[in-house]
N, C-alpha and C positions, 0 to 999 in steps of 0.2 A: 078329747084327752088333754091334761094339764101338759102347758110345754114349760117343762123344768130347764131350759135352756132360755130362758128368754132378760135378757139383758136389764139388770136394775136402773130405772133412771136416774143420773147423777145430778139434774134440778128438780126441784118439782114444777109444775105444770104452768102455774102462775109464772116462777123464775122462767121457764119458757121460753112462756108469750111474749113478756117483758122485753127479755135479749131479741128475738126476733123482731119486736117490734121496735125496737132502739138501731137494730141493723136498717131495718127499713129508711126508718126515720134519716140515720145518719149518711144513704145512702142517696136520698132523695137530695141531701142540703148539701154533703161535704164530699165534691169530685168523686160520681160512680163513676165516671173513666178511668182515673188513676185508680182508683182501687181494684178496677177489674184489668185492667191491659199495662200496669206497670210498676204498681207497690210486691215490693219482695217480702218473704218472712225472714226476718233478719235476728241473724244468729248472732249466739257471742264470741266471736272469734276477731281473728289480724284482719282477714277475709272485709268482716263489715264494719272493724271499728280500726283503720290502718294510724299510724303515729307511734312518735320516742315518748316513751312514757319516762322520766326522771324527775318528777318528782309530783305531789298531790295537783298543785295548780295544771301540772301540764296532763294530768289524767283527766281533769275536768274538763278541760279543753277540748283533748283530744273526742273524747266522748258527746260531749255536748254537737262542737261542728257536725260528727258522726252523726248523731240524732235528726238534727238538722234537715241533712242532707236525705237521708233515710225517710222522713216522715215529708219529703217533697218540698221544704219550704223556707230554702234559700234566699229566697226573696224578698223576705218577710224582715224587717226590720231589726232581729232581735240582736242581741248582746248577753253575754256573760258574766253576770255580778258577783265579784268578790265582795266580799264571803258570801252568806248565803240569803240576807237580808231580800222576801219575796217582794216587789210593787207588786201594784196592784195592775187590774187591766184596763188598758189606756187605747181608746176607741180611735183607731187609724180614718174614721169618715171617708173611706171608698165605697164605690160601689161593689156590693157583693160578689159580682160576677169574676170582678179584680182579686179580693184578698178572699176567698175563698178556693181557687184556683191552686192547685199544688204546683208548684216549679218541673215534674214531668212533660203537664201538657201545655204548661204555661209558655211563654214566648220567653227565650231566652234573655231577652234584652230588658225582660219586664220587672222593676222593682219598687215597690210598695217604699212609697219617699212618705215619712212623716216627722215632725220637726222634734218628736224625742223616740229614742232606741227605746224598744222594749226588755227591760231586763231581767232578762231571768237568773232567780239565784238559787244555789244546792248546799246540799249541807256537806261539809267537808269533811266529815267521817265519811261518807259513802265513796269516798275515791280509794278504801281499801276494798268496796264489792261493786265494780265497775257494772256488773248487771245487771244489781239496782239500779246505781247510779245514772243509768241508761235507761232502763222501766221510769224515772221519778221524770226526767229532762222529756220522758215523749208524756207521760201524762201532763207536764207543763205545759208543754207544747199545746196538746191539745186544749187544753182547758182557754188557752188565749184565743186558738181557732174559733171553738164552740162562744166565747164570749163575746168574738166580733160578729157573729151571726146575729146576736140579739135574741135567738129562738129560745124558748120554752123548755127544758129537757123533757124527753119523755115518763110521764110519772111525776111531774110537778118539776118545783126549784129546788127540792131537798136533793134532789139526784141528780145534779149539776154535778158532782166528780165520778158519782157509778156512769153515766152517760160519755162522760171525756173518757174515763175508763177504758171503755169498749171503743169510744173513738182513735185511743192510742193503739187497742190491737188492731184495729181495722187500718191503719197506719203503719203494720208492720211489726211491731212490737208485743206481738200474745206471749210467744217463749218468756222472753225476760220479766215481763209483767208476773207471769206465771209462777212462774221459780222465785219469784219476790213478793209472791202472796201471803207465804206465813214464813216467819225465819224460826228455827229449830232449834234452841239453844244448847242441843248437848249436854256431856256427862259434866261441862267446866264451867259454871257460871261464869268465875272469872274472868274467860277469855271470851266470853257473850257483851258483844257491846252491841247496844240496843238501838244506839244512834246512829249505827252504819245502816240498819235495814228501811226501807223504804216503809209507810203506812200504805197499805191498801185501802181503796176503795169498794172493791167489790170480795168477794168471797172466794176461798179459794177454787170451788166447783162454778163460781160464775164464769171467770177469769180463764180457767178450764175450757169450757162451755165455747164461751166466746171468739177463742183460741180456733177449736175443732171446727165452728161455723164457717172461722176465715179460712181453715186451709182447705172445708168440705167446697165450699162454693169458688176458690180458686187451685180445686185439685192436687193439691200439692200431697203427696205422698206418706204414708205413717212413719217409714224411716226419718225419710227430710223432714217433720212436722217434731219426730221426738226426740232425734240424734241428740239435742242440746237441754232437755224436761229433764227435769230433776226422776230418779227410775222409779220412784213411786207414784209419780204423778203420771207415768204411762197408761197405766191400768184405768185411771182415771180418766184420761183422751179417749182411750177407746171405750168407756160407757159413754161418752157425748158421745161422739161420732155413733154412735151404736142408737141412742136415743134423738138425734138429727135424723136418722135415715129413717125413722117411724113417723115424722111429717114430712114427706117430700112436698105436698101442696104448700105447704109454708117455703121451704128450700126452693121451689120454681118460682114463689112471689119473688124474693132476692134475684134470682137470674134474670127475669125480668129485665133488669139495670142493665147486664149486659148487651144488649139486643141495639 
């Protein structure tokens, strides 16, 4: 019998293997401990991003530290550049085992000393949508993690930002990423400023996808997973999540890491 009930996949089969294999990857190089026994799915709220917000520099601020702190890596050298002017990535020469390390399992007292701050700079239109603003600061983030590794991304060097992509939800950050996948301009051009929304790297159903994996393999709940998803992108969770439970052998490769 045809089962008329059967759930449309929201990547196709290539996007996949890709994301799964990109989890893999990133799970093997960048702390499966924290990721499994102490990274949160961090929402946009007081809750995860606490500070006096009066005026653009002090949202920056406040959000950035948040970020920071959130994706474990305290420790890490960086700084805050006004305005938004990016450097480039400047090789801290530790050993791996050091600055790859999140500040969860890392020893408190341990900090990545190198003779210049890493800075990271934002564009200061996005301190009017703080949950870009916060999706752009973890994919930074990432991108510096992934570049002091030295490694290869998965799928070549063109996908050096789809790869940090998924390393920033795997960091915590899939909700805001998510909701900052494609910005909706409305009935008012006018009031569409193009240079508040973040650029994506991946697509909105990867981003999705990627999302669903992190809260499927650390359990976390569909209320808790979409209280904060923009409500059309719900229906959207639950075809991943729906299309994830159709490879569990892939989903136990990942668990794996916990063990």
């Amino acid at each position: 019998m045809f089962n008329f009930w059967t759930t449309k996949d929201l990547v196709n089969e290539d996007d996949c293997e890709w994301i799964f294999n990109t989890y893999a990857f990133l799970l093997t190089h960048f702390d499966h401990h924290a990721f499994f026994q102490v990274t949160q799915l961090v929402q946009p709220t007081d809750t995860f991003f606490p500070g006096k917000i009066n005026s653009p520099a002090s949202m920056a601020n406040t959000v950035f530290e948040a970020s920071i702190k959130h994706c474990g890596l305290t420790h890490w050298p960086f700084q805050l550049q006004h305005p938004s002017n990016q450097a480039e990535y400047p090789l801290l020469l530790l050993p791996k085992s050091q600055y790859l390390m999140r500040r969860h399992l890392a020893d408190l007292d341990t900090t990545l000393v190198n003779q210049e701050k890493i800075r990271i700079g934002y564009n200061p239109h996005q301190t009017t949508e703080p949950g870009d603003l916060a999706a752009s600061f973890s994919h930074l983030l990432a991108q510096h993690i992934f570049a002091q590794s030295q490694l290869s991304p998965v799928g070549g060097d063109d996908l050096f930002l789809q790869n940090t992509e998924i390393l920033a939800v795997m960091m915590g950050f899939g909700v805001m990423l998510s909701n900052s996948a494609y910005a909706f301009r409305g009935s008012c051009a006018r009031c569409f400023n193009p240079e508040a929304h973040r650029q994506a790297s991946l697509s909105e159903d990867k981003v999705i996808f990627s999302l669903a994996l992190f809260c499927h393999l650390k359990e976390i709940p569909y209320k808790q997973a979409t209280k904060h998803l923009k409500p059309y992108l719900r229906s959207l969770y639950k075809q991943a999540i729906s299309q994830i439970k159709r490879h569990p052998d892939k989903v136990n490769a990942l668990l794996v890491f916990n063990k």
